[in-house]
C-alpha positions as CSV (number, residue, x, y, z in Angstrom):
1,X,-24.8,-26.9,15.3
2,X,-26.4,-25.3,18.5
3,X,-25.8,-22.1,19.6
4,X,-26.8,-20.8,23.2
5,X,-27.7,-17.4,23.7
6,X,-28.4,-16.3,26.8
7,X,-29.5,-12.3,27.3
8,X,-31.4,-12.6,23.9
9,X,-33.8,-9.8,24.9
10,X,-31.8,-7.1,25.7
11,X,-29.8,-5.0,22.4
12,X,-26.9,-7.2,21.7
13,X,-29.0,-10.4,22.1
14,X,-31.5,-8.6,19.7
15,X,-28.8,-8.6,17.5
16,X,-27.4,-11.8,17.6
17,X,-30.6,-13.7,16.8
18,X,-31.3,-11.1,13.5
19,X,-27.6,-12.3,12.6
20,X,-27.2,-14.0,9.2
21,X,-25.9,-17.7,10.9
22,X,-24.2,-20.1,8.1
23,X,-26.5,-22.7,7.3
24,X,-27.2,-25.6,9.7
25,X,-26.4,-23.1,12.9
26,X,-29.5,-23.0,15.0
27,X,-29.7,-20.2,17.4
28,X,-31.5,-20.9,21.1
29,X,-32.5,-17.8,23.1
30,X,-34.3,-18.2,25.9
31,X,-35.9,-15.6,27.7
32,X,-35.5,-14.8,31.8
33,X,-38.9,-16.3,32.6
34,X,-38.1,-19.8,30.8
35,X,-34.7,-20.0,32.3
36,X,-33.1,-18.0,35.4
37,X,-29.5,-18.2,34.6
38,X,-28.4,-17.4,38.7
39,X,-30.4,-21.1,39.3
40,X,-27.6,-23.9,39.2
41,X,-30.1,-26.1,38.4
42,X,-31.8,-24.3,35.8
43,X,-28.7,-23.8,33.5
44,X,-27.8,-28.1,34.4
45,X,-31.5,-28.7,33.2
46,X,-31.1,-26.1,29.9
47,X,-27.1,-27.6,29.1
48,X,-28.6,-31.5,29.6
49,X,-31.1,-30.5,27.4
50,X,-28.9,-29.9,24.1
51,X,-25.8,-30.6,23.1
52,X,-24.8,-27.1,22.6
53,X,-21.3,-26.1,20.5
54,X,-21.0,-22.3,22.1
55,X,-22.5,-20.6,24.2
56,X,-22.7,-16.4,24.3
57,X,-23.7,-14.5,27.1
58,X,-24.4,-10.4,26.9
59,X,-27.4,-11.4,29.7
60,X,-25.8,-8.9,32.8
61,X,-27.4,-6.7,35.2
62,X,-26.4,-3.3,33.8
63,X,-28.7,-0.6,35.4
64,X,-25.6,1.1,36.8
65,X,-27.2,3.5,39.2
66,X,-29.4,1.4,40.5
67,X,-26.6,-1.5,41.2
68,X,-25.0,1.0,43.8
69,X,-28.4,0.3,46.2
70,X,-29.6,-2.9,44.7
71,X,-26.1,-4.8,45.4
72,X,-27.0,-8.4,45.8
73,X,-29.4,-8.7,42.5
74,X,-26.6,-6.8,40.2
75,X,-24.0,-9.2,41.9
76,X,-26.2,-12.7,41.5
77,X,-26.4,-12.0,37.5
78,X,-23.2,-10.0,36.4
79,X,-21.1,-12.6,39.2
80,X,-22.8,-15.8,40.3
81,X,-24.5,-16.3,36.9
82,X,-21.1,-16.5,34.9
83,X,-19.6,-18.9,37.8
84,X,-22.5,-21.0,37.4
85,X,-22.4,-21.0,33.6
86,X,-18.6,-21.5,33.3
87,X,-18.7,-24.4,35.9
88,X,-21.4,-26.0,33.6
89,X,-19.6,-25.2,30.3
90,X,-16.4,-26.3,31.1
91,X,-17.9,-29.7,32.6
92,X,-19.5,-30.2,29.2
93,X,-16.6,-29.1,27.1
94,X,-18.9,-26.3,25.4
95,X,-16.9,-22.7,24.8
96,X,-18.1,-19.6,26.8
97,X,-18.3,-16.5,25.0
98,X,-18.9,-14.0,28.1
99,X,-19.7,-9.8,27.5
100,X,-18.1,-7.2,29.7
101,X,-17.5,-3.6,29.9
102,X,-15.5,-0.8,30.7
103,X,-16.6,-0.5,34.1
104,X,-14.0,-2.8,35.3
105,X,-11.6,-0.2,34.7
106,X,-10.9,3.2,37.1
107,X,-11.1,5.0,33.6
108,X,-8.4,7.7,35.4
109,X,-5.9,6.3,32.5
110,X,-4.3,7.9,29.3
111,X,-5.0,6.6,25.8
112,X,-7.1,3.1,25.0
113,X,-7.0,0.3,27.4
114,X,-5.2,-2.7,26.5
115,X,-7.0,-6.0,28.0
116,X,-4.5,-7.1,30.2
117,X,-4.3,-3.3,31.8
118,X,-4.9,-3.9,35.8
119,X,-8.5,-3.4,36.4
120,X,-10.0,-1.3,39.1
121,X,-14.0,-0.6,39.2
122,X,-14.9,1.9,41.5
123,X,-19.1,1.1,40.7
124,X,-20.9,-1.8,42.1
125,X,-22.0,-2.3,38.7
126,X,-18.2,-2.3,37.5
127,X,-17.2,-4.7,40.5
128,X,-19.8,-6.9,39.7
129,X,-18.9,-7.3,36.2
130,X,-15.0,-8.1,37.1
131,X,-16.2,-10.8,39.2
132,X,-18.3,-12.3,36.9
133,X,-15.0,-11.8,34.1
134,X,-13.0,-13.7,36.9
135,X,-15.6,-16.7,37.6
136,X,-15.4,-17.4,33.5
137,X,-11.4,-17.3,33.6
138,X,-11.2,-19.6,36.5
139,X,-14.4,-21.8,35.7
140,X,-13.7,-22.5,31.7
141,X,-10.2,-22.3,30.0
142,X,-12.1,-22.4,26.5
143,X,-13.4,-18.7,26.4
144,X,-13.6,-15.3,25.2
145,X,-14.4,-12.4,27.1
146,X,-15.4,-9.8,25.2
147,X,-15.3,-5.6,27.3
148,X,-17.3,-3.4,25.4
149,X,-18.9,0.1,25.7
150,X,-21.5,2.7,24.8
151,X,-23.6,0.1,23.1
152,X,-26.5,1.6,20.7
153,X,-28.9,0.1,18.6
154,X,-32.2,0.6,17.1
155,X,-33.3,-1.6,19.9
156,X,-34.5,-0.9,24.0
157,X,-33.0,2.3,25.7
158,X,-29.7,3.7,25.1
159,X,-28.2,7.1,24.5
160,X,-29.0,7.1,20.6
161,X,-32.6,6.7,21.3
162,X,-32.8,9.0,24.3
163,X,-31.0,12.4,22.6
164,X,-33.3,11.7,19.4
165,X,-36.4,11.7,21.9
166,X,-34.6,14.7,23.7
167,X,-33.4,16.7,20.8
168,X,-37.3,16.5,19.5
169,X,-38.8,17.8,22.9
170,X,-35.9,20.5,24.0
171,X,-34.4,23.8,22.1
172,X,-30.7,22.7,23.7
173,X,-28.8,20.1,25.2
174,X,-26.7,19.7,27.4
175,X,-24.6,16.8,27.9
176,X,-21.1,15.5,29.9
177,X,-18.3,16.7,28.0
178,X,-15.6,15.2,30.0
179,X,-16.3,11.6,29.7
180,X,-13.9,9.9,26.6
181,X,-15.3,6.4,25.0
182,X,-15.9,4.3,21.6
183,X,-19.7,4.0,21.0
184,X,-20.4,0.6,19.8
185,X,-23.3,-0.9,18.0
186,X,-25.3,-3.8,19.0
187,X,-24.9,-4.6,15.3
188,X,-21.5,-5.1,15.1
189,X,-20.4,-6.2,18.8
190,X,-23.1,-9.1,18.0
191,X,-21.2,-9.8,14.7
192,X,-17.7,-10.5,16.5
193,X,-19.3,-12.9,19.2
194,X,-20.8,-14.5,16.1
195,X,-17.2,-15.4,14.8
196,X,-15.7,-15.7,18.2
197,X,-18.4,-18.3,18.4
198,X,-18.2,-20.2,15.5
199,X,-14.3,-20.3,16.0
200,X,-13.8,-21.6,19.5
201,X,-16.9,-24.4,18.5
202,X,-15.3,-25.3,15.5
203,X,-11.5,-25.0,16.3
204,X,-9.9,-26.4,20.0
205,X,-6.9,-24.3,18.8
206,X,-8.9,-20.8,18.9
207,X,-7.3,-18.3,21.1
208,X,-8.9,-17.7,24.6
209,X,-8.9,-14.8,26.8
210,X,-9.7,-11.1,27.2
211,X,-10.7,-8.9,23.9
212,X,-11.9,-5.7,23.6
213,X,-14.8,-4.7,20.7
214,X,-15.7,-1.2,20.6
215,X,-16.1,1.0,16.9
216,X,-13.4,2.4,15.4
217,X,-12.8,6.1,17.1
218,X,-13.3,8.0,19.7
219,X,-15.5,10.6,21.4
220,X,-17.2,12.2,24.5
221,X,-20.7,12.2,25.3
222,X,-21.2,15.4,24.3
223,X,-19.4,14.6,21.2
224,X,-21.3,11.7,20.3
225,X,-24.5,13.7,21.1
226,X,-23.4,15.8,18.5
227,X,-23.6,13.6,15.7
228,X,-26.6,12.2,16.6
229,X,-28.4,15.3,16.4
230,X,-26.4,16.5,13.5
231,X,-27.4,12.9,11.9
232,X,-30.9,12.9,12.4
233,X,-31.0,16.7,11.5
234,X,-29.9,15.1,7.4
235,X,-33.1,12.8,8.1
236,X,-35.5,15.4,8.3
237,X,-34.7,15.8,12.2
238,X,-34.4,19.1,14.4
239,X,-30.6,20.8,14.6
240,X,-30.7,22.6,17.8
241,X,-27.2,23.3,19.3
242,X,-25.6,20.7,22.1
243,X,-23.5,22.2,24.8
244,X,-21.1,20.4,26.6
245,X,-21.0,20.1,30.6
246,X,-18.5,18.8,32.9
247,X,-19.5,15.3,34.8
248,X,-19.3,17.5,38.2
249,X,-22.7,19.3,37.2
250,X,-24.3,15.9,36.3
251,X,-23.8,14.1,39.8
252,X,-25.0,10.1,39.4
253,X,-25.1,7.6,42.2
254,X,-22.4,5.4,40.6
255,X,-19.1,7.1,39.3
256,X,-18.3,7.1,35.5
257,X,-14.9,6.5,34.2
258,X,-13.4,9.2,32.8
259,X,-11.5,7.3,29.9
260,X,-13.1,4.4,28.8
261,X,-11.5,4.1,25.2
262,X,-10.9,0.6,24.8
263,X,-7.6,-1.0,22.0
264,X,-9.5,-3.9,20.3
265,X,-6.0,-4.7,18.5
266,X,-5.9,-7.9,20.3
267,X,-9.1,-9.2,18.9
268,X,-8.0,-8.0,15.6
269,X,-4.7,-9.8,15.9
270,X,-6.4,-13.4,17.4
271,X,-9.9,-13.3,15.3
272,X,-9.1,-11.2,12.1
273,X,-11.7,-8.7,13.6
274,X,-10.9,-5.0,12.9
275,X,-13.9,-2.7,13.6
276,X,-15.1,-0.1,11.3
277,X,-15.3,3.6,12.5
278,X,-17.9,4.9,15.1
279,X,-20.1,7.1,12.8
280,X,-20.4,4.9,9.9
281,X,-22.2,2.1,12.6
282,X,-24.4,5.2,13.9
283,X,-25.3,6.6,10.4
284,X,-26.6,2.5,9.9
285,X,-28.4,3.1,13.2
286,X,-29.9,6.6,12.6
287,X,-31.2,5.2,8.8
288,X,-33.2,2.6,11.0
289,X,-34.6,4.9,13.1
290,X,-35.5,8.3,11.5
291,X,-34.9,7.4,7.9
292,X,-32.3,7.7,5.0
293,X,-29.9,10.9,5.0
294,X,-31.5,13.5,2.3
């Protein structure tokens, strides 16, 4: 069995191709330079090529401040790329497993998100992504789209690797306090599109639609920060205090929402997928990157 992967470079993809596959699945990554998934022709050429059972796609434009002046290039990957691919998927009969985010939603809502809640992005980054979730729910009846958020890993930049960096260069801190989410790791997120995966190639009767995979729990920023420092701090790291801010004294180009907690009881209910808490996937994360707790 072939497996497409498509975004292999970035955390998730990282991930997914360090993930222990049942015998006889062979995993296909390509990288941007080898195939340019916004090229119609490109993705025909790479789908004619192999007869692929599933294919999983985390590849998205997500530089979300630089998406509100770069407009076209964020739209052409996180939009025209998923049309293309779930016209070609569907034509082929292959599943598409597609990665979104909270950014589709105006995050001005109580409690966790449900997947059918109405979305509302108020980012180009977060338009562009609901676009793209669109194009795969029109293009290819057989798939799974898959919202996370606050992804960390021991791989590229994200938050994990930029407070350790932070916390070892500054005496404080300080960091948005107002901002509610589920941090998420590469780790696992890649582990559910595994099994989403393997069940929509293997079973025409696997549920398709909109999930949600985020860790067990929630936090803010500042919260989050918090743990990381006091994590690394058992590994030998620096404690220095965190203070918490509100977003209004950390002005971005694009706006954040507010509440992003996302309910992955859906996925848990059609996969048998039930997230383990938050800090148990960043303690696994920290032990990679600064060492074992003392």
């Amino acid at each position: 069995m072939d497996i497409l992967i498509l975004g292999g470079a970035g955390q998730v993809g990282t991930e997914l191709q360090a993930y222990p596959w049942p015998e006889g699945v062979r995993v296909h990554a390509p990288d941007r330079q080898s195939l340019d998934i916004t090229d119609e022709a490109a993705v025909v050429a790479a789908l004619d090529a192999r007869a692929y059972a599933a294919v999983i796609v985390p590849a998205a434009y997500t530089a979300v401040d630089k998406a509100e002046s770069e407009v076209a290039a964020a739209w052409r990957l996180n939009a025209l790329a998923p049309a293309i691919l779930a016209a070609e998927t569907k034509r082929r009969g292959i599943p598409l497993v597609h990665v979104s985010t909270d950014y589709v939603f105006e995050g001005t809502g109580e409690g966790f998100y449900a997947p059918d809640a109405p979305v509302n992005p108020t980012s180009v980054y977060g338009a562009s992504k609901a676009a793209g979730e669109m194009a795969v729910r029109t293009g290819n009846p057989r798939h799974a789209i898959v919202r996370t958020a606050w992804v960390v890993s021991p791989h590229r930049g994200n938050f994990v690797k930029t407070m350790l960096r932070l916390a070892a260069e500054r005496d404080k801190l300080t960091v948005v306090d107002d901002q509610h989410g589920c941090p998420t790791s590469a780790a696992d997120l890649a582990a559910a599109l595994a099994t989403i995966a393997l069940r929509l190639a293997q079973d025409e009767a696997a549920p398709s639609g909109t999930f949600h995979f985020v860790n067990d729990g929630a936090t803010t920023w500042c919260g989050f920060a918090r743990a990381i420092v006091e994590g690394a701090a058992k590994r030998g790291g620096r404690s220095i205090p965190v203070e918490g801010i509100p977003t209004a004294a950390y002005p971005t180009p694009a706006r954040r929402p507010a509440n992003s907690r996302l309910s992955t009881q859906s996925l848990t209910d059609a996969y048998g997928i039930a997230p383990r808490p938050w800090g148990e996937a960043l303690d696994d994360i920290l032990d990679r990157l600064v060492g074992p707790a003392h």
